[in-house]
N, C-alpha and C positions, 0 to 999 in steps of 0.2 A: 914562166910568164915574164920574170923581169927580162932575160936575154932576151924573148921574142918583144916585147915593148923596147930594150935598147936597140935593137936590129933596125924596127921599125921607126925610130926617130929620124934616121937618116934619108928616106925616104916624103917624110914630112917638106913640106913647101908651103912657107908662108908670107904671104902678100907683102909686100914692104907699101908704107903709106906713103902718100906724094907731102910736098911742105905745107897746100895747102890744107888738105884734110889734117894733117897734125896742128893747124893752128886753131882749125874749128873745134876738131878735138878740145883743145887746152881750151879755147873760150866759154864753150859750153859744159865744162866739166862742172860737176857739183859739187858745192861749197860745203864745209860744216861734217856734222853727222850724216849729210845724204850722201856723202862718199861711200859711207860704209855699210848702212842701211838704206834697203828699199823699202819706203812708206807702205807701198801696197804690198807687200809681204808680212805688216805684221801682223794684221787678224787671225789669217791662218799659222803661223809660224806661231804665235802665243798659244792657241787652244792644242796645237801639235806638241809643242814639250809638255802642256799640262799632262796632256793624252800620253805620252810618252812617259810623264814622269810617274804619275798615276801605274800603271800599265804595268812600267818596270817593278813598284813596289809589291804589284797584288806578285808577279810571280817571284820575285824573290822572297817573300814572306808564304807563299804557297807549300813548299815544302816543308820548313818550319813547322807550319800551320796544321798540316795533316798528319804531320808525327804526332805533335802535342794532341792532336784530336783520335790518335791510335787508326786512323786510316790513311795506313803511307801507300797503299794502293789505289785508291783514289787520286792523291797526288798524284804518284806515278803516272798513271792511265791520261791525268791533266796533261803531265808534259808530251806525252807520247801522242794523243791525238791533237795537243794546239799542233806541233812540229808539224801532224799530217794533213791538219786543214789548213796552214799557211802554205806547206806544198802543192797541195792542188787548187786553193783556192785563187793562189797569184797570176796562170794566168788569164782568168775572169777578171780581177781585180786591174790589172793592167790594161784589160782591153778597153775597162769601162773608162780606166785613167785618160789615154789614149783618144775612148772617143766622144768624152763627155768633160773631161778637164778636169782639173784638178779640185777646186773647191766644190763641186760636183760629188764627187769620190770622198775626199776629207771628212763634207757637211756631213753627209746620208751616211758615214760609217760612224760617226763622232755621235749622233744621235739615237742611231742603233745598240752604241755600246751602253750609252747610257741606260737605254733603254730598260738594257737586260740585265744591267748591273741594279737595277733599282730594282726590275723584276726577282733578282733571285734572293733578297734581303730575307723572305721569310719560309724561304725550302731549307731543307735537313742539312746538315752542313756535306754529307757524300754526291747526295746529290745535284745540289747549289756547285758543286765541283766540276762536276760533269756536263752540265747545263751552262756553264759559265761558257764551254769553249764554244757556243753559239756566238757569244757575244764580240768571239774575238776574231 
């Protein structure tokens, strides 16, 4: 891939800007912190690392979690069908992205998750295992 991306650079053509558009440019650039942050990006970009950071720890404490509870098959089975509903389910998930936008997609899954993570607080823990990958 990288040879075929070096190859393909050379082929690239890009616009060169006239004086005046580079002076609009520099006029209208944004001051401060709004260089490097977009204002409207960060509702969703905050509840996405929560979601993400959240996310990250249930599965790397998943493992852990189902030894010490002497069902490493259950884990197991976790890792193995989240893998297989993230494969089939991206691309639905894409399409909706696609044709519904983005905070569209984000909301309805971020509330979903919740959902079923509060739902599965009082199942058996093998099961609550199993039923979790709903929620992912």
């Amino acid at each position: 891939m990288l040879v075929i991306t070096f190859i393909l650079i050379f082929f690239v053509r890009v616009k060169e800007f006239s004086a005046e558009e580079r002076a609009y440019a520099l006029a209208h650039e944004p001051k401060g912190v709004e260089r490097y942050i977009e204002k409207s990006a960060l509702p969703i970009s905050i509840i996405a690392f929560l979601a993400g950071f959240i996310d990250s720890a249930i599965l790397t404490g998943m493992g852990s979690f189902s030894t010490d509870l002497k069902i490493p098959l259950a884990g197991s089975l976790f890792f193995t069908m989240y893998a297989v509903l993230i494969f089939v389910s991206r691309p639905f998930t894409g399409r909706l992205f696609d044709t519904k936008g983005d905070n569209w997609n984000f909301f309805t899954h971020y509330i979903y998750l919740c959902q079923w993570q509060c739902f599965l607080l009082d199942w058996p823990v093998s099961l609550a295992q199993l039923l979790a990958l709903l929620s992912y």
